[in-house]
N, C-alpha and C positions, 0 to 999 in steps of 0.2 A: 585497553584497546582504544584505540583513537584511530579510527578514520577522516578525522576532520580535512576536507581539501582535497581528497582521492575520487578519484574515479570509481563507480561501479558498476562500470560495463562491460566488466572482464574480472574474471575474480586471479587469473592467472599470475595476479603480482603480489595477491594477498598471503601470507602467511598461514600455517595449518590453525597457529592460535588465531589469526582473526579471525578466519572463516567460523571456525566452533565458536567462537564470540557472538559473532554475529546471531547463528544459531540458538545459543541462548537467550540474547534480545528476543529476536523471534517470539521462544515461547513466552517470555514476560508478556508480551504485547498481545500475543492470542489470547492468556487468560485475562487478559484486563479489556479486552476490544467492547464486552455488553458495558462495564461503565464507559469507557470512552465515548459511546455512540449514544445512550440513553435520549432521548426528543431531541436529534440533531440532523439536519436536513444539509445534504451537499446539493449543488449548484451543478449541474454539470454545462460546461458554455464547447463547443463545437462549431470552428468559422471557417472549417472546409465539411460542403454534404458528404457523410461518411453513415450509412443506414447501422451496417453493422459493427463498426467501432465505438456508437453513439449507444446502441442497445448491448454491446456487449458492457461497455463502463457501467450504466444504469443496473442490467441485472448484478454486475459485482458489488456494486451496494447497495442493492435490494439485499442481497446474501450476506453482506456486511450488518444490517437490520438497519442499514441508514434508510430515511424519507428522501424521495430525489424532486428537485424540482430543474426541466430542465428546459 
């Protein structure tokens, strides 16, 4: 499955096997997310005032277990 160059902002062009592909990435990725993240700090930069777009990004990676510095 290759989505290289495709859009996905609509899944309505994709195929039933990508979507289940996709899917499966998915779960790869969720059991590997604590190494991925282990002592790594995301940056979050925001250059329109947005309160709650800015604390919604933050708390998803607080929950991700990343460090934020923002």
């Amino acid at each position: 499955m290759s989505l290289h160059g495709r859009s996905l902002l609509t899944i309505d062009t994709l195929e039933k096997q990508e979507i289940d592909g996709l899917f499966q990435k998915a779960k790869i990725f969720k059991n590997r997310i604590p190494q991925l993240i282990t002592n790594k700090v995301v940056a979050l930069l925001f250059f329109e005032p947005s309160t709650r777009t800015a604390l919604s990004f933050q708390m998803a990676a607080y929950r991700l277990g990343y460090s934020v510095l923002d």
